[in-house]
Legacy VTK file of the C-alpha trace (Angstrom):
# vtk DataFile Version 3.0
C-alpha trace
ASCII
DATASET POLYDATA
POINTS 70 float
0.000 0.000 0.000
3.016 2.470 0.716
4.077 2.026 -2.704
0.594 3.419 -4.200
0.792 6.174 -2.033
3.692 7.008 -2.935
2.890 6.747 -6.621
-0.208 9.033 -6.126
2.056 11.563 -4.116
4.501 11.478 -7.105
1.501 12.026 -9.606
0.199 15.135 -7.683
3.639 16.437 -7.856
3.825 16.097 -11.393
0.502 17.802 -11.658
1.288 20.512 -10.190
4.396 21.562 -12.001
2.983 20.994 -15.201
0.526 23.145 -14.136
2.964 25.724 -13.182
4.935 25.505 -16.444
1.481 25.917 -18.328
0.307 28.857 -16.479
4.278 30.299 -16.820
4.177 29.778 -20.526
0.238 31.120 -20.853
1.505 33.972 -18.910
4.619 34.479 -19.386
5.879 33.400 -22.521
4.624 36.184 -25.569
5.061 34.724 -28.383
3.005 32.832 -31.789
1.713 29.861 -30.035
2.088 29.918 -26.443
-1.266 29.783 -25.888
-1.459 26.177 -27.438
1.282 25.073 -25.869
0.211 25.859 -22.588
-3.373 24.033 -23.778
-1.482 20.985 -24.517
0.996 20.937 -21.278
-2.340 21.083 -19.570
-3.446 18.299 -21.409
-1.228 16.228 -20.111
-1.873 17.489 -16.469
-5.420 16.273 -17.362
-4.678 12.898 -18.478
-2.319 12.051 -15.513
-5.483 13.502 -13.186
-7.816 10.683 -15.024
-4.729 7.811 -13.864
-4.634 9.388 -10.145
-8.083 8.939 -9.967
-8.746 5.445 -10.968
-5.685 4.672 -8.177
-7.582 6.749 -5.227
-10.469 4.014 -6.703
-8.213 0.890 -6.182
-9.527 -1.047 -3.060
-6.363 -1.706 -1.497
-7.960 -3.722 1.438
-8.897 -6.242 -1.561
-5.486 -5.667 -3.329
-3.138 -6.403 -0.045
-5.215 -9.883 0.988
-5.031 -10.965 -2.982
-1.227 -9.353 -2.760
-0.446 -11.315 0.390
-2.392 -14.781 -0.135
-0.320 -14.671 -3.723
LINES 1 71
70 0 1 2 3 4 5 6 7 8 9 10 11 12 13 14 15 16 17 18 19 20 21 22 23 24 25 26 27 28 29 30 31 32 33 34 35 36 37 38 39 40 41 42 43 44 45 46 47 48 49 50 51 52 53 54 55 56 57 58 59 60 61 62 63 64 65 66 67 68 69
């Protein structure tokens, strides 16, 4: 179970900096096309979102007896 904690900590971490870097380059970044780069960079924030969520849906009480009567 400490392992897929871990990996949802991870996940939230990556989140969050590509959500920085998208906002930076919406921001930040003036130039032809930033805009849709920052819309795809938050794509990808999006799409690891839809992975974290099916983990927090993993029953781990069912995963650690199947895990340890392996």
């Amino acid at each position: 179970m400490y392992e897929l904690e871990n990996i949802k900590w991870q996940l939230n971490n990556v989140i969050n900096e590509l959500d920085d870097i998208a906002y930076w380059v919406n921001t930040e970044f003036k130039n032809i096309g930033a805009e849709n780069c920052a819309t795809c960079i938050w794509n990808v924030a999006d799409q690891y979102r839809y992975v974290k969520s099916r983990l927090e849906n993993i029953d781990t009480t069912r995963l650690a007896d199947g895990y340890y009567n392996a």
